[in-house]
N, C-alpha and C positions, 0 to 999 in steps of 0.2 A: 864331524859329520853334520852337514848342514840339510836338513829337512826342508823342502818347501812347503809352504801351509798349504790345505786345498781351498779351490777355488769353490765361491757359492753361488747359487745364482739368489739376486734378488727376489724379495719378500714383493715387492710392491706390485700390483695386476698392471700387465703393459707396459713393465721394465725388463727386457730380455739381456741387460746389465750383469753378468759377473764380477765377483770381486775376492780377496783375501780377507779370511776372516783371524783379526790380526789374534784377539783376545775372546778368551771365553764367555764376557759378557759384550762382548762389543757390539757394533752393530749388526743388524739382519738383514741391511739391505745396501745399497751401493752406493758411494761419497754424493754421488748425486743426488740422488734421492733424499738421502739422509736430510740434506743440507736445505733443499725445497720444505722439507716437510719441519725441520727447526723453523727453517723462515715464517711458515705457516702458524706454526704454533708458538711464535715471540708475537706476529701481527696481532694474532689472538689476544695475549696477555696482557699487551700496550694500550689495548681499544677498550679494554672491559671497562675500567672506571669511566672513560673522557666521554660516552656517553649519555650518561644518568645527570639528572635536571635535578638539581634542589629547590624543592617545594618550603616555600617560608610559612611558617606554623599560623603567621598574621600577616592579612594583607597593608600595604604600604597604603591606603587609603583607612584603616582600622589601626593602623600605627598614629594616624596622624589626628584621629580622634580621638584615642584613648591618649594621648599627648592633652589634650583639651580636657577630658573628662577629669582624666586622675586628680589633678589637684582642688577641683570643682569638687569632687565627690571626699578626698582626707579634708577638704576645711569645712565642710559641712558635717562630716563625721566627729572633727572637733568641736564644734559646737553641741551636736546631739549627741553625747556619752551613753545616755540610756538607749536603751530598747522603746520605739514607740509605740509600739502594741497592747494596747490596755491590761493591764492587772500585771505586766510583767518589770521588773524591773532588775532585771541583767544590765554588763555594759554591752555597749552597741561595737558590733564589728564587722556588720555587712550594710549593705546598701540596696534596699528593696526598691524599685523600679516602677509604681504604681500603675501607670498607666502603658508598662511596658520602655524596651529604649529604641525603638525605631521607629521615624519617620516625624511627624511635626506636630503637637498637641491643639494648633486649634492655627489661623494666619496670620496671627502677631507671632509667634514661634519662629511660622516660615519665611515673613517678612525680616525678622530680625538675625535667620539662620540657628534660631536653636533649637538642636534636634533634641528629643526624648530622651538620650541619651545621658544627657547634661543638664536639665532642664530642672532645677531645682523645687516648681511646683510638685512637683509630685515622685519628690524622694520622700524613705522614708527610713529611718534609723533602724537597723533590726540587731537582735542576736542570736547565735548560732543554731538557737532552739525553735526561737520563735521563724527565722528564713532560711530555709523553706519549708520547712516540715507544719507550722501551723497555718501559712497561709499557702503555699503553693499547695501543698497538699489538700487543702479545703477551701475550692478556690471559692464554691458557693459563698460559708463564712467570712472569707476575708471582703468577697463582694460586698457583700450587709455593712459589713464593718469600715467601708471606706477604704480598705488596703489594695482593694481591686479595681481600677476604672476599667470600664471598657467603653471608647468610643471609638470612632472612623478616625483614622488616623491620614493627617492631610500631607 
């Protein structure tokens, strides 16, 4: 005895489509539909990554200056082992920035292209104690002390 399955009409608003619903979980709506609405939802899955932008952590003009700086700043760290902050004498593992590191300390800097950055006058050896907890922290103090320049930056 062979049964015919009944016919259902489709699920979808404005599909007056009937169809055989072959299995108990099968589809709800009719080959048609079914098949638009898979398309729909693979377009979907295909597009989600391809358009998200990777943001680089450092810019490529910040690459090419810390390409400069780095080795300007460990062979001066070889040289300065200590800490140069008065009454301290840890080893040295940072690199305090005196006068800050951007833009140009006076127009022989600008002339010659060297930025604050890399500008050996006004580094200064620190350790982990001493930068930045004694002097950023107390910028008055470190002011007094030399550790602080402030001037207009050219």
């Amino acid at each position: 005895m062979n049964k015919s399955l009944p016919k259902r009409k489709c699920k979808f608003s404005g599909c007056n489509n009937t169809f055989q619903k072959v299995r108990p979980l099968d589809m709800f709506c009719c080959p048609k539909c079914h098949r638009a609405h898979q398309d729909e939802l693979n377009a979907k899955k295909a597009g989600k990554g391809t358009k998200k932008k990777f943001i680089a952590p450092v810019s490529q003009r910040m690459l090419s200056e810390l390409s400069i700086y780095r080795p300007i700043r460990d062979g001066y760290l070889s040289h300065h082992e200590t800490c140069e902050v008065r009454g301290c004498e840890n080893p040295s593992n940072n690199l305090h920035h005196k006068a800050g590191r951007t833009g140009y300390a006076d127009q022989w800097a600008k002339d010659e292209g060297v930025k604050l950055l890399w500008d050996v006058r006004f580094f200064m050896a620190c350790c982990g104690s001493c930068h930045p907890r004694r002097i950023h922290e107390n910028p008055e103090w470190a002011t007094q002390e030399g550790y602080m320049i402030k001037f207009h930056n050219t």
